[in-house]
C-alpha positions in Angstrom: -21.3 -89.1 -63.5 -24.0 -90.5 -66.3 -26.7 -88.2 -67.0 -24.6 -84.5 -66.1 -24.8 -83.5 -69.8 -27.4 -82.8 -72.3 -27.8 -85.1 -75.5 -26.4 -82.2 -77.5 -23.5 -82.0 -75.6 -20.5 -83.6 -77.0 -17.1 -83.4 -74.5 -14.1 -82.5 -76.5 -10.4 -83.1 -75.3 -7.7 -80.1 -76.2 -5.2 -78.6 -74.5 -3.8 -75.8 -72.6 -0.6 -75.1 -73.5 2.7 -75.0 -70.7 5.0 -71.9 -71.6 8.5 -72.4 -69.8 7.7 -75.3 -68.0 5.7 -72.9 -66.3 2.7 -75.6 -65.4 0.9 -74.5 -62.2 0.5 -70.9 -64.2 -1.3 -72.3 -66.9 -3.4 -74.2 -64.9 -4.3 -70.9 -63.0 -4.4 -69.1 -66.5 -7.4 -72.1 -67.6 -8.9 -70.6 -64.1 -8.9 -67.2 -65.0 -10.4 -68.2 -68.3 -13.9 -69.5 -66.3 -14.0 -66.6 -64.1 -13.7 -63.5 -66.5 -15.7 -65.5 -69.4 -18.6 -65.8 -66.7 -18.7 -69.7 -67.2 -18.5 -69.4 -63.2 -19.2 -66.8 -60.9 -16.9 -67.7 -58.5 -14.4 -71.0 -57.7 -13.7 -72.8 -55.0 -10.3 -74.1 -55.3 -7.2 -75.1 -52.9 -5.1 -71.7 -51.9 -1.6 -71.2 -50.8 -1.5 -69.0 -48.1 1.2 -66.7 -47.6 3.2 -68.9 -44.8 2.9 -72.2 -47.2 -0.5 -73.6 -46.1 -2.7 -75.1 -48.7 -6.3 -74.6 -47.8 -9.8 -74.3 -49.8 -10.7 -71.1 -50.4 -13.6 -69.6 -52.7 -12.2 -67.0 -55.2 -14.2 -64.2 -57.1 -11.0 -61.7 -58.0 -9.4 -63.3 -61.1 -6.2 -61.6 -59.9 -6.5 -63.5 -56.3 -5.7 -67.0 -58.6 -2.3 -66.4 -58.5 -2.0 -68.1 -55.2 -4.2 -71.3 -56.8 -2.5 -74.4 -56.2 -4.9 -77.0 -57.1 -1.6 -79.4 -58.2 -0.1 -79.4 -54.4 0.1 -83.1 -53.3 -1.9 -82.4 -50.2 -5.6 -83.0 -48.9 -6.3 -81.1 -45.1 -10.0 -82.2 -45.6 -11.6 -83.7 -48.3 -13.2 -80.6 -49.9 -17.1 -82.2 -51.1 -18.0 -80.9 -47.1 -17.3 -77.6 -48.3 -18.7 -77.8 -51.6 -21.7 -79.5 -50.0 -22.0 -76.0 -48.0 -21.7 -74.1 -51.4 -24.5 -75.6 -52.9 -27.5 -76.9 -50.2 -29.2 -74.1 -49.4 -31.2 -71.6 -52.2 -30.5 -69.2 -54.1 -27.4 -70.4 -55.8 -24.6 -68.7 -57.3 -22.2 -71.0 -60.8 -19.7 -72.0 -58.8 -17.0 -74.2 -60.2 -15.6 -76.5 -57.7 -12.0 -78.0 -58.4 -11.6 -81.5 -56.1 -9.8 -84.5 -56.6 -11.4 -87.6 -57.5 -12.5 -89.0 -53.9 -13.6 -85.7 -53.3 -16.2 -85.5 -56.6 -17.0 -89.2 -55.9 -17.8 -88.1 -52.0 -19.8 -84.8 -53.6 -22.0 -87.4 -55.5 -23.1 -89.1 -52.4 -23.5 -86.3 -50.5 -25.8 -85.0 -53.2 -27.9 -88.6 -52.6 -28.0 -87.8 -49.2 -30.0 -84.6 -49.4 -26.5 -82.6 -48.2 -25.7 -80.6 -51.5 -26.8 -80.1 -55.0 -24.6 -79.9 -58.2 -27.1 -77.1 -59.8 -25.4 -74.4 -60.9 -22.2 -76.2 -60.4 -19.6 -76.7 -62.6 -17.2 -79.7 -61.7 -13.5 -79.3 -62.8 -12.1 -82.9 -62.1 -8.4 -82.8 -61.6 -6.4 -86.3 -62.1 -4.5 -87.2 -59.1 -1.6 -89.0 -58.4 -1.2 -88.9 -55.1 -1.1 -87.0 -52.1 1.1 -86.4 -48.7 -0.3 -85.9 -45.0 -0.2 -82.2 -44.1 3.0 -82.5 -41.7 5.2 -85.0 -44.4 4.2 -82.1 -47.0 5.4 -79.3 -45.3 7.9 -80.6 -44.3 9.3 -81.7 -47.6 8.3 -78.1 -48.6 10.9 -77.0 -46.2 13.6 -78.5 -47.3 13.1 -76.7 -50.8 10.7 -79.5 -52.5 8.7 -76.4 -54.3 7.1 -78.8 -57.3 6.6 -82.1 -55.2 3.5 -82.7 -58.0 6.0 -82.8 -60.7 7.5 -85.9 -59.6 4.4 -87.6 -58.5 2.7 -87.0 -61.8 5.9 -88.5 -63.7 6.0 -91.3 -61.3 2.6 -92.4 -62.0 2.9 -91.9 -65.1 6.0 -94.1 -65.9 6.1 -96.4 -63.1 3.2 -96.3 -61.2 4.7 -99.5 -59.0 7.2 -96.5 -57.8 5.2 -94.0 -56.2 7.0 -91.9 -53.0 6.3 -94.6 -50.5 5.8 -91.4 -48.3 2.5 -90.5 -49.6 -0.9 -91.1 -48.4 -2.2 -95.2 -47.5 -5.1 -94.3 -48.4 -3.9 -92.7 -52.2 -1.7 -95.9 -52.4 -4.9 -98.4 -52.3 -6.8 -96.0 -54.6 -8.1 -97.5 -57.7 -10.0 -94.5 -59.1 -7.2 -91.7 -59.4 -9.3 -90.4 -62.6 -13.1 -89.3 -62.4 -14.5 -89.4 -66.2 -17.9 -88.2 -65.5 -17.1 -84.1 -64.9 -17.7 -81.5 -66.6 -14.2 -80.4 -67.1 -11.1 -82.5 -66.5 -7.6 -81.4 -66.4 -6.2 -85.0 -67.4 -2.8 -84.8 -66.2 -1.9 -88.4 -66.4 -0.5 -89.0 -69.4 0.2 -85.3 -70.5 3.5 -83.9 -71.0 3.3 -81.5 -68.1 6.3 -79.3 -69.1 4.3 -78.8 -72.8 0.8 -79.1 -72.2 -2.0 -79.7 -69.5 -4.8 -82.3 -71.4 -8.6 -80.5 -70.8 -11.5 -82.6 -71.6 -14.6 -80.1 -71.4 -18.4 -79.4 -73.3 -17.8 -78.3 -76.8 -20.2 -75.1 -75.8 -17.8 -74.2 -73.1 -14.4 -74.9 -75.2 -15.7 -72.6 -78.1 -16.6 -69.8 -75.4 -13.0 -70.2 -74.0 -11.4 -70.3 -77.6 -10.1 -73.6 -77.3 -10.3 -76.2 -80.0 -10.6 -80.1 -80.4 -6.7 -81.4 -80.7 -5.5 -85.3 -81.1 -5.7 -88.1 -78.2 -2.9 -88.9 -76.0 -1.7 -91.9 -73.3 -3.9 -91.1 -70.6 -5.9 -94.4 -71.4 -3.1 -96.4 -71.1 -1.0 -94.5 -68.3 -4.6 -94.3 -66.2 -5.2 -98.5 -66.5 -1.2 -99.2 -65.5 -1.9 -96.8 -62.2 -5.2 -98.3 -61.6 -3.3 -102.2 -62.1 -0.7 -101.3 -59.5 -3.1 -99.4 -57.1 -5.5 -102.1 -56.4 -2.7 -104.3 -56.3 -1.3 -102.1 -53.3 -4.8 -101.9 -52.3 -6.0 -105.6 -52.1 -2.6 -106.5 -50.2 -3.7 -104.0 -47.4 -7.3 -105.4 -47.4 -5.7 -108.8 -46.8 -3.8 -107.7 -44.1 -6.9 -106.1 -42.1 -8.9 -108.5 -42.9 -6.7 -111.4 -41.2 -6.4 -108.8 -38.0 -10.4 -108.4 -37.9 -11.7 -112.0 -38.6 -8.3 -113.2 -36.4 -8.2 -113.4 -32.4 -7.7 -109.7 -32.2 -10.7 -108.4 -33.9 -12.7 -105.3 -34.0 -12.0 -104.2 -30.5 -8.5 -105.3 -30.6 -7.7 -103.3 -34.2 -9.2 -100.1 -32.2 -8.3 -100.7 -28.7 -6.5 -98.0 -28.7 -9.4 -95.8 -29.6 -10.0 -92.3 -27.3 -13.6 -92.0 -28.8 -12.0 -88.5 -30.3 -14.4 -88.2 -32.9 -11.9 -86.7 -34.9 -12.4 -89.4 -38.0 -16.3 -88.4 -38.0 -15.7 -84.5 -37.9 -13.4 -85.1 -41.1 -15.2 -88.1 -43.0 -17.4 -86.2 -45.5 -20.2 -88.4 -45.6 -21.1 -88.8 -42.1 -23.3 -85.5 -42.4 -26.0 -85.7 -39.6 -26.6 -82.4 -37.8 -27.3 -84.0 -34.9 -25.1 -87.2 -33.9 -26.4 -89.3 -30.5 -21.8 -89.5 -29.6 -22.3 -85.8 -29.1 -24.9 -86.0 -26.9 -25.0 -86.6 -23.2 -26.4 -90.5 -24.1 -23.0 -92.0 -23.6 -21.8 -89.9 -20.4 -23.1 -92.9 -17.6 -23.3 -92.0 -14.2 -20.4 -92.4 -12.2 -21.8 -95.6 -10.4 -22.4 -97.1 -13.8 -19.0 -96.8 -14.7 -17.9 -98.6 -10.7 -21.0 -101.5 -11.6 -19.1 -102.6 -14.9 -15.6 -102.1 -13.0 -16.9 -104.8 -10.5 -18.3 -106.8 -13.0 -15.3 -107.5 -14.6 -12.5 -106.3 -12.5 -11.8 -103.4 -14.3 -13.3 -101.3 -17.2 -11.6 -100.1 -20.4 -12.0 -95.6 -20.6 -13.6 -94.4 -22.8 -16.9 -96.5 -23.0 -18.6 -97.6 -26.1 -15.2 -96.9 -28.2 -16.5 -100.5 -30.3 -19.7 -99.2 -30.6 -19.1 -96.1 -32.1 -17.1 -97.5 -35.0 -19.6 -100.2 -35.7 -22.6 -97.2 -35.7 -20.2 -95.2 -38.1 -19.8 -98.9 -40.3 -23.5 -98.6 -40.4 -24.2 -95.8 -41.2 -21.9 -94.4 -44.1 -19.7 -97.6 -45.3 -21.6 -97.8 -48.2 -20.8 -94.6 -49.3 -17.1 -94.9 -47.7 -15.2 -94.0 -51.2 -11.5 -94.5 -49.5 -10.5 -90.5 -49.3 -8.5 -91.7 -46.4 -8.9 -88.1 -44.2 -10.6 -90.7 -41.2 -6.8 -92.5 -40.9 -4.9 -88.9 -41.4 -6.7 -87.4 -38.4 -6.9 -89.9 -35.6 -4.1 -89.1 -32.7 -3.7 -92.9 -32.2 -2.6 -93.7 -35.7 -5.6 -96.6 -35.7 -6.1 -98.1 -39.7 -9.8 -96.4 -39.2 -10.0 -96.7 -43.3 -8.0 -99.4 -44.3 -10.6 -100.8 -41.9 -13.6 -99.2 -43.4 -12.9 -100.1 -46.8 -12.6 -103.2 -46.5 -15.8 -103.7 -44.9 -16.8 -101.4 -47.1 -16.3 -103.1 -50.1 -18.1 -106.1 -49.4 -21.1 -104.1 -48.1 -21.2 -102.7 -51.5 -20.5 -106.0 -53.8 -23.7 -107.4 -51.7 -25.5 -104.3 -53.4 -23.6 -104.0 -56.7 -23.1 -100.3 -55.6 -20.0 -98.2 -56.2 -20.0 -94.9 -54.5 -20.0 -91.6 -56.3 -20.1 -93.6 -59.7 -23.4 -91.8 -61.2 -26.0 -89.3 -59.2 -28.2 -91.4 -61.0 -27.5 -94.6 -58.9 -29.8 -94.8 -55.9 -27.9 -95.4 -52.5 -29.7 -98.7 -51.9 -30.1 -98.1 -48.2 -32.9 -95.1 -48.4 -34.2 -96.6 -51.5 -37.9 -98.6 -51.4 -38.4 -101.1 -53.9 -41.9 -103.0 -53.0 -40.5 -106.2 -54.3 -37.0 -106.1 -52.8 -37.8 -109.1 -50.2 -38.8 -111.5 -53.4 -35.6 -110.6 -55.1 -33.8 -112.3 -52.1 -36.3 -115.2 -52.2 -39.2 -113.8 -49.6 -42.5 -114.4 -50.6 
């Protein structure tokens, strides 16, 4: 994220330190650290409840981040919509917000589109290695899988072409696990987890925490082997979809098995209207409509207008789509929604030589005039 610090400001990397292999509390400790030095007023951060559950929760009572799990291997929702509602509206509280990458690259674009604000916001990045669907974690937690993060982490770390085939698609085909650009990072990738937790963070804030400069480790390396094998993964899959799409079966065949839920536009963090024309009444015909197109054709596929829903979505967020996945996690019909978005996605964006959530300063080429735009693309 170009342009978040000052020119004074100088990021230095050091390192909490992991007493008995004790990780997770040292990552809470680093927490505790922001609330009671008043670097933040109050964190939002991913909570274990009492039954197991891992959901976002904002926490003011250093003594509440005991429960903070921000290493658990799961993502219910990607958490920018709830930063989003942290931040839009004035007057603001610091809040430090702890989200994955996807989640900080979705909080960019959501700041583009007018629907949150990173004033008075600290970002605390946290690497990420992967993550499971809500049921395939629990259930693994079940069985007595308490530190599923552990392995994960060592696994992308040391052979990322070996990750738990059971986690997420969508983390499998992702080629930015790391985002650089916050204004802390808990750089877990390539940190020996069971001795230290890497921290890259503003020299200001390191010197008000106590912490001090220490020497570079693997990350670099561990981060571009990860990055190799995910796009890889991630390319494959974009093949695959791609023949489906451009092939006999198409658009409507890849989602002919749509129900018009809306569940992938409730959980997609960048489709953020307030008011969406598929939750109005414009779609619900009048009965005889519905018995003209049966006689048309014989017989009339229910619900209507599944096709054009998906293509309205395509328009309007798949150049901000930045692959978090949650679209594919909660559709009921197990459709490909964003194998399928990505990989229109991506071409959408090579034609505008746009990456989503790379910088805030980066305009989102769609709501952006330039007066000369046509003659660029050879319009007089």
């Amino acid at each position: 994220m170009s342009g978040r610090f000052r020119l004074e400001e100088r990021l230095v990397k050091t390192t909490i330190p992991v007493e008995n292999n004790q990780t997770l509390a040292a990552v809470q400790g680093f927490l505790r650290q922001l609330l009671e030095s008043g670097a933040v007023e109050a964190l939002l951060v991913p909570m274990r409840t009492p039954h197991g559950a891992v959901t976002p929760a904002l926490v003011s009572n250093p003594d509440l981040l005991a429960a903070a799990d921000p290493l658990a291997p799961v993502m219910p929702g990607n958490n920018a919509t709830q930063a989003g509602k942290l931040s839009i509206r004035e007057p603001r509280v610091k809040v430090g917000v702890v989200l994955r990458a996807c989640e900080l690259r979705a909080l960019v674009e959501l700041v583009k589109l007018q629907q949150a604000s990173v004033d008075d916001m600290t970002l605390i990045a946290v690497d990420c290695a992967g993550t499971y669907e809500v049921p395939v974690y629990q259930g693994r937690r079940a069985n007595g899988d308490e530190e599923l993060w552990r392995a994960l982490y060592q696994a992308a770390s040391n052979d990322p072409d070996a990750l738990d085939p059971e986690i997420r698609l969508a983390c499998h085909m992702c080629e930015q696990p790391v985002y650089e650009g916050a204004d802390v990072t808990l750089e877990l990738l390539g940190s020996d987890l069971g001795q230290e937790i890497r921290v890259s963070l503003p020299d200001e804030l390191g010197a008000k925490l106590g912490l001090s400069a220490s020497e570079p480790n693997a990350r670099a390396e561990v981060v571009e082997k990860l990055v190799a094998a995910r796009t890889a993964r991630r390319d494959a899959e974009f093949v695959a979809i791609r023949e489906r799409l451009e092939g006999d079966e198409g658009l409507i065949g890849v989602f002919d098995a749509c129900i018009r839920c809306h569940n992938c536009m409730n959980v997609c963090p960048i489709c953020y209207c307030k008011t969406c024309v598929f939750k109005s009444a414009v779609f619900d015909h009048e009965p005889l409509q519905y018995v003209g197109w049966a006689n048309q054709k014989g017989a009339y596929r229910l619900p209507a207008d599944t096709a054009l829903f998906h293509l309205t979505r395509l328009n309007h967020m798949g150049l901000s789509c930045i692959g978090c996945g949650m679209c594919t996690q909660a559709c009921p019909a197990d459709l490909p929604v964003g194998p399928v978005f990505r990989a229109i996605g991506q071409r959408l964006q090579a034609t505008f030589e746009y990456l989503p959530g790379r910088s805030l300063e980066e305009p989102l080429p769609l709501i952006t005039f330039k007066e000369d735009e046509w003659l660029q693309v050879g319009y007089e």
